[in-house]
C-alpha positions, 0 to 999 in steps of 0.5 A: 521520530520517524526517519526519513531518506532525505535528512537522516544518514542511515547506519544500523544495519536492520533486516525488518522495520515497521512504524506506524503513522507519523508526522505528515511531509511535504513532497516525496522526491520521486516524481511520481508522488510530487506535491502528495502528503505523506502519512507514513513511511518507513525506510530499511537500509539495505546491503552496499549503502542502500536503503528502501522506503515504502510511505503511504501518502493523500490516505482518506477512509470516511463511513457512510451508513449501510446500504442494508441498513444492518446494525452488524454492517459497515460501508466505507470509502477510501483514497490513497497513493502508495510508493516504494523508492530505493536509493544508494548504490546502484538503486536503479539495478534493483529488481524483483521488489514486491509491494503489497497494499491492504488494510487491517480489519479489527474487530471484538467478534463475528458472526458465521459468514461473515466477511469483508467486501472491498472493490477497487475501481480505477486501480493506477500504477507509476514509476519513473524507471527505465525498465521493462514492466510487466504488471499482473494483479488478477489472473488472464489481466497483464500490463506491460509498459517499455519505459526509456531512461528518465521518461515518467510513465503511469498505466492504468491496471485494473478498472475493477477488483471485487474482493470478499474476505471471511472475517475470522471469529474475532480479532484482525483479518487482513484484506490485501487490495494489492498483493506481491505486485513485483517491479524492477528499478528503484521506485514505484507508485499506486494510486487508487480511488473510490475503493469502496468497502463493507463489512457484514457480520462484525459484533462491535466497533470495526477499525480499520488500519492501512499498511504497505509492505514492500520486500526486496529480492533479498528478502528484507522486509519495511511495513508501514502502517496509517493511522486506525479509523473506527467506523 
């Protein structure tokens, strides 16, 4: 059984926690995520009584048949909110936490050439700190959003990622759709929608897995991870 920040009373002090899915609830107290499924989480307690949970929540991956047809080709469709939420003494004064959102690709081998093709149209970015926020996902495209205290803010990054990955011979290759993306304050969100993808080249059933990572400036590490779907 998974904890959760809301009903369980942190004690063992851990440096790196990773889960896979679990259970599904109702709401996440950051506004940010209100009223959104959780899928999976995992929380970490921190140095002075705090604690960090990074959860992946309304996650949907479906097939759809390749365009090209191709018996070695898979195309895929995915949905998805993540959020990171620090809690305990002096949560809002956290700064420098890194984020990152991907997905595992597993598979028995590949061909030569052969890759992982992900695009992320419509890429947003919430939170509900009173910081200043200056977000930059691809090189030369920066957001910056002056928040007041308590004000719930969304901002909308990038309207489109094209990313294309070398898949290893065979095994898992890790395709990050957002990577180290650093913010200050105690709580984060990404939503994203209609990221589509394809994967050409593998020999065999393709898996796909969707993970969050989030690492604090103290470098403590919680990674969770969404149920496999095989394509």
């Amino acid at each position: 059984m998974r904890d959760t920040l809301f009903h369980t009373r942190l004690k063992a002090p851990l440096r790196i926690a990773a889960l896979g899915a679990a259970s599904t609830l109702a709401v996440l107290a950051n506004p940010a995520v209100a009223s959104a499924d959780i899928d999976n989480s995992r929380i970490l307690p921190l140095e002075g009584g705090r604690a960090i949970e990074v959860a992946q929540a309304d996650t949907s991956i479906q097939m759809y048949p390749p365009l090209d047809s191709s018996p070695l080709s898979v195309e895929f469709f995915a949905d998805g909110t993540t959020s990171v939420r620090i809690t305990g003494y002096e949560a809002a004064q956290a700064a420098g936490t890194k984020l990152t959102v991907g997905y595992q690709i597993g598979y028995p081998a590949a061909l030569p050439g052969a890759v992982a093709h992900v695009i992320t149209p419509g890429l947003t970015v919430g939170g509900d700190n009173s910081a200043n926020l200056g977000v930059e996902l691809i090189p030369d495209l920066a957001v910056g959003v002056d928040l007041g205290t308590g004000n719930a803010w969304e901002a909308s990054l990038v309207p489109e990622q094209e990313l294309e990955v070398e898949l290893a011979p065979g095994g898992i290759t890790d395709v990050p759709i957002i990577e180290e993306h650093t913010f200050d304050g105690d709580s984060t969100t990404v939503r994203f929608a209609g990221i589509r993808g394809s994967v050409s080249g593998a020999i065999g059933p393709v898996t796909i897995r969707p993970y969050a990572k989030a690492v604090t400036s103290s470098n403590d590490v919680a990674i969770t991870y969404g149920k496999p779907v095989r394509l």
